[in-house]
C-alpha positions as CSV (number, residue, x, y, z in Angstrom):
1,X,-99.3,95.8,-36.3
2,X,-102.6,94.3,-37.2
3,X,-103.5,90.5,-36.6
4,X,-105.3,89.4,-39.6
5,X,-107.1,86.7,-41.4
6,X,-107.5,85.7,-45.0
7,X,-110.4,83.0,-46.6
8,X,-111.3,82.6,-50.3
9,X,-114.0,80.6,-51.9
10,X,-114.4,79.0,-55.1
11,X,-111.9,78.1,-57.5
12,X,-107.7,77.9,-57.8
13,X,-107.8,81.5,-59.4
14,X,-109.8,82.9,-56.0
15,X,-107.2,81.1,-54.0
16,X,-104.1,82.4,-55.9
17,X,-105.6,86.0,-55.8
18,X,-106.1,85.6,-51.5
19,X,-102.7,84.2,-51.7
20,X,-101.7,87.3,-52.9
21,X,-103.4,89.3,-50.8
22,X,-102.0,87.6,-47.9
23,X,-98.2,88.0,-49.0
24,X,-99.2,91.7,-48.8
25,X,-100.0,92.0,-45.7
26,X,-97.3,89.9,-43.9
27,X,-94.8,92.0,-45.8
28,X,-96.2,95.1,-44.3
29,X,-95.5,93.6,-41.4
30,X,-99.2,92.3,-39.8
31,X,-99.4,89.0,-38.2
32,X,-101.4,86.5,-39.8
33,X,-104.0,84.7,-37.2
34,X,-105.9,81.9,-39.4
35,X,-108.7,81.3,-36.2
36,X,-109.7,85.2,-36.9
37,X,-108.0,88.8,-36.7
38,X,-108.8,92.6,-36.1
39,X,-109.1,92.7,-40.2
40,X,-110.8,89.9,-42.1
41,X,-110.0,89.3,-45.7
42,X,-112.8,87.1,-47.6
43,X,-112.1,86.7,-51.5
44,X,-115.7,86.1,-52.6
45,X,-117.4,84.1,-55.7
46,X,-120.2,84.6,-57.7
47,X,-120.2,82.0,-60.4
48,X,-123.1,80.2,-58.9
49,X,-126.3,81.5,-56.6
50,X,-125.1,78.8,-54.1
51,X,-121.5,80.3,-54.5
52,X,-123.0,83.6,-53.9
53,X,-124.9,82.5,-51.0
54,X,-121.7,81.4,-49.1
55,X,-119.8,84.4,-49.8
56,X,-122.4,86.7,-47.9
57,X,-122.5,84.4,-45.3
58,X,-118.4,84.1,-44.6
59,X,-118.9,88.0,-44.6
60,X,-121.8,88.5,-42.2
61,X,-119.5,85.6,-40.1
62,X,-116.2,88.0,-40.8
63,X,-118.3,91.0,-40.0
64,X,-119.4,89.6,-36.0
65,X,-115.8,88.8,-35.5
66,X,-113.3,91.5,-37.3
67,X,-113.0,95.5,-36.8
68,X,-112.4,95.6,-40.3
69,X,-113.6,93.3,-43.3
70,X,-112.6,93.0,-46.9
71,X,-114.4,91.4,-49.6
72,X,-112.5,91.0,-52.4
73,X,-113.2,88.6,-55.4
74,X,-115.5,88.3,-58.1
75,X,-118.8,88.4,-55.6
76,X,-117.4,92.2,-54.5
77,X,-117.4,93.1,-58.2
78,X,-120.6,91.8,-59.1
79,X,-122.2,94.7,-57.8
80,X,-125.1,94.4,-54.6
81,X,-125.0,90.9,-55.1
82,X,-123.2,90.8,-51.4
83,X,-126.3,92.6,-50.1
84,X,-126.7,94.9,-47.0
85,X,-123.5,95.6,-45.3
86,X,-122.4,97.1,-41.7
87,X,-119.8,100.4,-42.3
88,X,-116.8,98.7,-41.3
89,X,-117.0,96.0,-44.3
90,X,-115.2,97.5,-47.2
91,X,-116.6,95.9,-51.0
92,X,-113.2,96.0,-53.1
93,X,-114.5,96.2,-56.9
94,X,-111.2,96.1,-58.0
95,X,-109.4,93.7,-60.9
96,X,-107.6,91.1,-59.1
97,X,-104.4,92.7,-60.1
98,X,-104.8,95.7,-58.0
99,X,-106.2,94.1,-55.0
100,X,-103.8,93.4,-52.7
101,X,-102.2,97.0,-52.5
102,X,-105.2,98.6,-52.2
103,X,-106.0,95.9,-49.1
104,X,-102.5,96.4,-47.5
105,X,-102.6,100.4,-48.3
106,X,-106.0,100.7,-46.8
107,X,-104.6,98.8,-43.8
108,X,-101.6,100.8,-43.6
109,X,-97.9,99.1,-43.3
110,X,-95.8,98.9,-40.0
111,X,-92.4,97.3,-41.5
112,X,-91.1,94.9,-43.6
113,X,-90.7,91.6,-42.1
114,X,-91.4,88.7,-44.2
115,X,-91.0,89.4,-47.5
116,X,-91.2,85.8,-48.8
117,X,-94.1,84.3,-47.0
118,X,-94.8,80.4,-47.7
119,X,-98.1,79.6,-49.1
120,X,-100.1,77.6,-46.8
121,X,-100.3,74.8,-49.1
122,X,-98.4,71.6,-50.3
123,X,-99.0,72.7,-53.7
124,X,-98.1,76.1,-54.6
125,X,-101.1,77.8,-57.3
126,X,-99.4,80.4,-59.8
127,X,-102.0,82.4,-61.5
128,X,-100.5,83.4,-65.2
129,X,-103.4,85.1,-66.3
130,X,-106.2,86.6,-65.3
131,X,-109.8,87.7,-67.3
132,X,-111.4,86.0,-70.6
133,X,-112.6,87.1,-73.7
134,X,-114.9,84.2,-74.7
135,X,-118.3,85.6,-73.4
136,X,-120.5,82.3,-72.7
137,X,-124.1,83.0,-72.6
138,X,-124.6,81.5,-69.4
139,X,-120.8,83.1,-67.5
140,X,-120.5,86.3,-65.1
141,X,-116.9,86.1,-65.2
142,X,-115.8,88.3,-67.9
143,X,-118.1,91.1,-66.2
144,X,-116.5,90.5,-62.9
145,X,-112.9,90.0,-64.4
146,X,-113.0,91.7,-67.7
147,X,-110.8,90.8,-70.5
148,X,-108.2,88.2,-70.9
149,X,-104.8,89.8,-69.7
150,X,-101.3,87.3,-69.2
151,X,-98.6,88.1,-66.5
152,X,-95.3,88.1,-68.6
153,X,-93.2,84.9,-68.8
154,X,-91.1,86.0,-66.4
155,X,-92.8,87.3,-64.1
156,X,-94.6,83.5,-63.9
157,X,-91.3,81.6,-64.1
158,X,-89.8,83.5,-61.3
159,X,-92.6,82.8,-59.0
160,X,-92.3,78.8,-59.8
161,X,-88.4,79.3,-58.8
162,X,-89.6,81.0,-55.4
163,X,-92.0,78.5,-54.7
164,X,-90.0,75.8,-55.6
165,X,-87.3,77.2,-53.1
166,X,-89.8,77.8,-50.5
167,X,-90.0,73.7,-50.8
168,X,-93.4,73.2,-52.8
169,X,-92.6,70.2,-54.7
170,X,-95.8,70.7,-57.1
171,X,-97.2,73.7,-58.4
172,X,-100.6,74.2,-60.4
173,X,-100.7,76.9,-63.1
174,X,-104.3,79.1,-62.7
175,X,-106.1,81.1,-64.3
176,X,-109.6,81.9,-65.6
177,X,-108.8,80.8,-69.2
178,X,-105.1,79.2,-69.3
179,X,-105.0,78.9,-72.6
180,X,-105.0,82.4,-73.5
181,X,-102.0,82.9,-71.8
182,X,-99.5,85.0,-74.4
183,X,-96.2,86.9,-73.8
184,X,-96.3,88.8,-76.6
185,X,-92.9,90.4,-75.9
186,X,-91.7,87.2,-76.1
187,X,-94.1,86.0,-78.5
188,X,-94.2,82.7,-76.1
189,X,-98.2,80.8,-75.3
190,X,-99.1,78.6,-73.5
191,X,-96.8,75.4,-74.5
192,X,-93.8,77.5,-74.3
193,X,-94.5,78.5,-70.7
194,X,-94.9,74.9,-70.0
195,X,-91.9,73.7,-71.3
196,X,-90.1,76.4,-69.7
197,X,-91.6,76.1,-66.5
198,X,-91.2,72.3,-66.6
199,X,-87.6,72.6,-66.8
200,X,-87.2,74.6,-63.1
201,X,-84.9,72.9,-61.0
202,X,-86.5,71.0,-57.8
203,X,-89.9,70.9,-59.5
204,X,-91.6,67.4,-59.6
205,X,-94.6,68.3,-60.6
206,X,-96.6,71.0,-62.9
207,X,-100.3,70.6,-63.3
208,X,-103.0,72.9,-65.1
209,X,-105.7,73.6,-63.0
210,X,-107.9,73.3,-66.2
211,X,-108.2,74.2,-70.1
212,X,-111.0,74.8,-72.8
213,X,-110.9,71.7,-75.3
214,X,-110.4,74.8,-78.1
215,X,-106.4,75.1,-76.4
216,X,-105.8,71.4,-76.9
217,X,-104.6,71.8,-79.9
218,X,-101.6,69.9,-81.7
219,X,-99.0,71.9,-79.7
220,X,-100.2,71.6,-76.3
221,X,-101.0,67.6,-76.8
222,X,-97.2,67.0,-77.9
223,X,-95.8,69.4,-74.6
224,X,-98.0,67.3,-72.1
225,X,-96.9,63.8,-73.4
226,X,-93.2,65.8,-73.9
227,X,-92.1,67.6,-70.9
228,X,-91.8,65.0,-68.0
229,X,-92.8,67.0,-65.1
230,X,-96.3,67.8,-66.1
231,X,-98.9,65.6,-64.4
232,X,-101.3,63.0,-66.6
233,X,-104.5,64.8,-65.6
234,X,-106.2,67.5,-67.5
235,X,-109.4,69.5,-66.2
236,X,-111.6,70.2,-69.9
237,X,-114.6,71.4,-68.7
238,X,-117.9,70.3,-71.5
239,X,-120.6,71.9,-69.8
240,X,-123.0,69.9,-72.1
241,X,-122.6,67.2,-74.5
242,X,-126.0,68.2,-76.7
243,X,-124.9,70.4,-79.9
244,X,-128.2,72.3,-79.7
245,X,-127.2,73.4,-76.1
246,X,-124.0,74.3,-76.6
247,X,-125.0,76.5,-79.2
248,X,-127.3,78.1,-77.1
249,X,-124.0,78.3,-74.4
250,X,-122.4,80.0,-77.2
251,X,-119.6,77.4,-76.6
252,X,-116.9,77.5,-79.7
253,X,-117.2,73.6,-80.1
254,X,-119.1,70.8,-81.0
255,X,-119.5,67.5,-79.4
256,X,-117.7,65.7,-82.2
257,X,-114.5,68.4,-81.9
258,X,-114.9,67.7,-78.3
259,X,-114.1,64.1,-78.4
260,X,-111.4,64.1,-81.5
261,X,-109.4,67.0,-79.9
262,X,-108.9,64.5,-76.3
263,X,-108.4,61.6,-78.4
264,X,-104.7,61.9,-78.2
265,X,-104.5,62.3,-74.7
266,X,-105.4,59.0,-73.9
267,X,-103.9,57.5,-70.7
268,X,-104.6,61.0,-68.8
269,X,-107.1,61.5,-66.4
270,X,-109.8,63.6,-68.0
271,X,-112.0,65.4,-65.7
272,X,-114.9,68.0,-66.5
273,X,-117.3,70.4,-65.6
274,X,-121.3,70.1,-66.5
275,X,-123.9,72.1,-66.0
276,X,-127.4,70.4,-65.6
277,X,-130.8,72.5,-66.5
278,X,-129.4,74.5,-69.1
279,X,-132.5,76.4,-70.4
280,X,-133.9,74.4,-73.2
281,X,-132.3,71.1,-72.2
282,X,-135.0,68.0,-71.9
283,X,-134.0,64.8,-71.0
284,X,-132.8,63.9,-74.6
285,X,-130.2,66.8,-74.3
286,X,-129.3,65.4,-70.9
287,X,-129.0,61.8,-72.3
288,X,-126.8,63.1,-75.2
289,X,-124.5,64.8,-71.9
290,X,-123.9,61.4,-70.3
291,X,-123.2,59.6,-73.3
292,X,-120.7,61.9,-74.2
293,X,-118.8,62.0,-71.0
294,X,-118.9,58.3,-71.3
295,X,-117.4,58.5,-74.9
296,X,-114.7,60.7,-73.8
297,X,-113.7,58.5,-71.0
298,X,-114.1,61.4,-68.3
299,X,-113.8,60.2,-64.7
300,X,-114.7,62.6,-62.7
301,X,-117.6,65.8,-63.3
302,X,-118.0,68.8,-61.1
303,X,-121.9,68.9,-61.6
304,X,-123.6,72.4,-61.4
305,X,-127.2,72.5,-61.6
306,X,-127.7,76.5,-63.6
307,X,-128.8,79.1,-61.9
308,X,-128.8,82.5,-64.0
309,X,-126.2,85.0,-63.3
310,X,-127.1,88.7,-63.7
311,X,-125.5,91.0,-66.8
312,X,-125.9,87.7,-68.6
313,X,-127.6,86.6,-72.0
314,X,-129.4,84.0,-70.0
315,X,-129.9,86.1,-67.0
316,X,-133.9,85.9,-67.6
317,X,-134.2,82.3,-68.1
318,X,-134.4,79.4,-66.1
319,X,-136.7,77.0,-67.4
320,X,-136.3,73.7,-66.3
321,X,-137.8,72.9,-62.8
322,X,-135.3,72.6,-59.6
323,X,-136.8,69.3,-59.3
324,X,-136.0,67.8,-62.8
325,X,-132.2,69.7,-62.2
326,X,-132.0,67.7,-59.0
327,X,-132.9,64.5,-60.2
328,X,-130.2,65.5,-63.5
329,X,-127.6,66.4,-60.9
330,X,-128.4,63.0,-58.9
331,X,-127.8,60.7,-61.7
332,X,-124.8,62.4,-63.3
333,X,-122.7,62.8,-59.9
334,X,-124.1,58.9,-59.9
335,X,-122.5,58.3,-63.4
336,X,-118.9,59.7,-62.4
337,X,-118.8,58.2,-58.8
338,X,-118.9,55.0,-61.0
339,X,-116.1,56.3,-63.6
340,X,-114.0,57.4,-60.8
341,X,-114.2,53.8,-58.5
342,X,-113.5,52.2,-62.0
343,X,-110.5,54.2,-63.0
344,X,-109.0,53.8,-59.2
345,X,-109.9,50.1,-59.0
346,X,-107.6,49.5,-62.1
347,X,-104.5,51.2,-60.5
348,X,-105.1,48.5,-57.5
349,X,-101.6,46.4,-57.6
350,X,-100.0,49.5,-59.6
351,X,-97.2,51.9,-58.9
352,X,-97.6,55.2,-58.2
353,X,-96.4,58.4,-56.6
354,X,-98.3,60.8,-54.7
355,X,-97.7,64.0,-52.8
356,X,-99.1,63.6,-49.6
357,X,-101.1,66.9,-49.2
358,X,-102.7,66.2,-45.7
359,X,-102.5,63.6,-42.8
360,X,-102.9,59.9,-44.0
361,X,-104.5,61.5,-47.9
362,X,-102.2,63.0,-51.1
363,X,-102.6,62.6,-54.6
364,X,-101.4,60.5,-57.8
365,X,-99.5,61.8,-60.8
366,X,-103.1,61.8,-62.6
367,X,-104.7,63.3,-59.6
368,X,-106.4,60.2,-58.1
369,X,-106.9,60.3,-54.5
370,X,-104.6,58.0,-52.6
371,X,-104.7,56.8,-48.7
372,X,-101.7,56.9,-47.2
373,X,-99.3,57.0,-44.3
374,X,-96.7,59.2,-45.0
375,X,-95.2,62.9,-43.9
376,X,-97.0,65.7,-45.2
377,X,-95.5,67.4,-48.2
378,X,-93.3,64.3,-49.2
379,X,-93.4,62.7,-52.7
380,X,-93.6,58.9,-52.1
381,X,-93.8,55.5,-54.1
382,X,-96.4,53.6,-53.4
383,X,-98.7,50.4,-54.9
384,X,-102.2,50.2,-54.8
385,X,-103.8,47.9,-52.3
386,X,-107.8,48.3,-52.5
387,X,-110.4,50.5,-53.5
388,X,-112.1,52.3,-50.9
389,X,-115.4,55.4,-50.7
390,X,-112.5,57.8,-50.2
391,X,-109.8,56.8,-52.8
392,X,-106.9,54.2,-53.2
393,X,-105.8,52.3,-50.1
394,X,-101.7,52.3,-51.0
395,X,-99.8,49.0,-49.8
């Protein structure tokens, strides 16, 4: 038996795929030690050079500490990206699929002992597909995950049912572009497996980690205000709200389709993702990004300041100075700190229920933060007292 350790960095999808990883090597029999084991596991990211940066330093970390190391992830496919590495750290440039059996065959199996290992988490991620076909001018994914590809229907719906048995009360679909989920067996999408999914007994709660504003189409806006146990929150990431830009993204939208295709969503909690210092974006492009957000009533944005990702179409450009992508970044994160305290001052003296996913914090239905004294995991009512830097002070 081998103590071990498992870490990811980035996004839901890189969690879900350590997860996995994980649940292979506890049913081989190895003992999971989260302060540090003989064999390290870090699932790595790449989508940014800060994101980068931090996966070669939880290796060189995992490399002092471990006998063995395993980088697994989208950093480990990028190529040398990870840099110089000691002998015992093993690069797996595998597809996420084919990751965990290569980890726990490399490793070598001593028995079968816990063959349904809990995830760590309140919320249980399920990754239904994997890869994207889009091709963004700007994006290293679909070189370090290839093509879209969609675990079948039930495949995803049993692993709710586990989880939900386990005693996850939420779970949050994943993947690197949910909408191009398809079981083409069953000839089922994306809405389908929602409304499937959102019948599974015991669940409470089904979120999408986050969808491109092409997916919200008529089908998927009638499923979310339709099927009861998905949340009011939706993640639709813009990346700019200047036509000019986008089409230099190679985005499939325009700011106008942006906004009509989230008009009939209102009374969810629209979050985003921008990136600031796009090449060719002055400050009237920037100007057109914040006015947009504001239009589309976004309350939160995940601000990332571009940085060019090798393989890409804009790998060679990077023209707008750190500086003016700083001072970008500052007012934007500025911009939704204010949308945010405005969308949780007007739930103060409203009901709500949040899962409590750590001591004294959990989140609302729409995924507002929420302070609150109750016991981890547990679904409670509560009413909104005051606003506060960290979230909603329930009564």
């Amino acid at each position: 038996m081998a103590t071990f350790t498992v870490r990811f960095l980035g996004c839901k999808v890189s969690h879900a795929d350590a997860q996995a990883v994980r649940e292979a090597l506890l049913r081989d029999g190895h003992e999971e030690r989260p302060e540090g084991g003989e064999i390290a596991v870090v699932n790595t990211c790449c989508v940014t050079n800060e994101a980068l940066s931090k996966s070669r330093q939880a290796a060189a970390r995992a490399a002092r500490t471990s006998r063995r190391v395993y980088l697994t992830g989208c950093g480990a496919n990028l190529g040398s990206g990870l840099g110089n590495l000691p002998a015992h750290v093993t690069v797996v440039d595998r597809p996420s699929e084919e990751t965990p059996a290569f980890v726990a065959g490399d490793v070598g199996a001593v028995g079968c002992v816990q063959a349904d290992a809990r995830l760590e988490r309140t919320r249980a991620f399920v990754k239904i597909q994997d890869g994207c076909s889009f091709g963004c001018s700007f994006c290293v994914i679909p070189l370090v995950r290839g093509g879209t590809r969609s675990r079948s229907a039930d495949a995803v719906l049993r692993e709710i049912r586990k989880r939900v048995g386990q005693g996850h009360r939420e779970v949050v679909l994943t993947g690197v572009n949910l909408g191009l989920f398809r079981d083409r067996e069953r000839g089922w999408r994306l809405p389908r497996l929602l409304r499937e999914a959102g019948e599974t007994p015991g669940l409470a709660r089904l979120r999408l980690s986050s969808i491109e504003v092409n997916h919200v189409d008529r089908d998927l806006v009638s499923t979310l205000h339709e099927t009861p146990a998905l949340a009011r929150h939706l993640h639709v990431p813009l990346q700019s709200g200047d036509d000019s830009v986008l089409r230099a993204m190679q985005r499939r939208y325009d700011v106008g389709s942006f906004l009509r295709r989230l008009e009939p969503l209102a009374g969810f909690n629209l979050t985003t993702d921008a990136i600031v210092g796009f090449p060719g974006e002055d400050e009237h492009a920037f100007r057109n990004t914040l006015g947009a957000i504001g239009r589309a009533g976004i309350t939160k944005v995940h601000v990332f300041p571009y940085s060019p990702r090798p393989g890409t179409a804009t790998a060679a450009a990077d023209t707008v100075p750190p500086a003016v992508k700083k001072e970008r970044s500052t007012r934007l994160r500025a911009a939704s700190d204010a949308a945010c305290r405005a969308h949780w001052q007007a739930k103060v003296g409203r009901a709500d229920v949040v899962l409590v996913d750590r001591p004294g914090r959990g989140y609302g239905d729409d995924y507002s933060p929420w302070l609150v004294d109750a016991p981890v995991g547990e679904l409670v009512s509560v009413r909104g007292a005051a606003v506060t830097e960290e979230g909603i002070r329930a009564a």
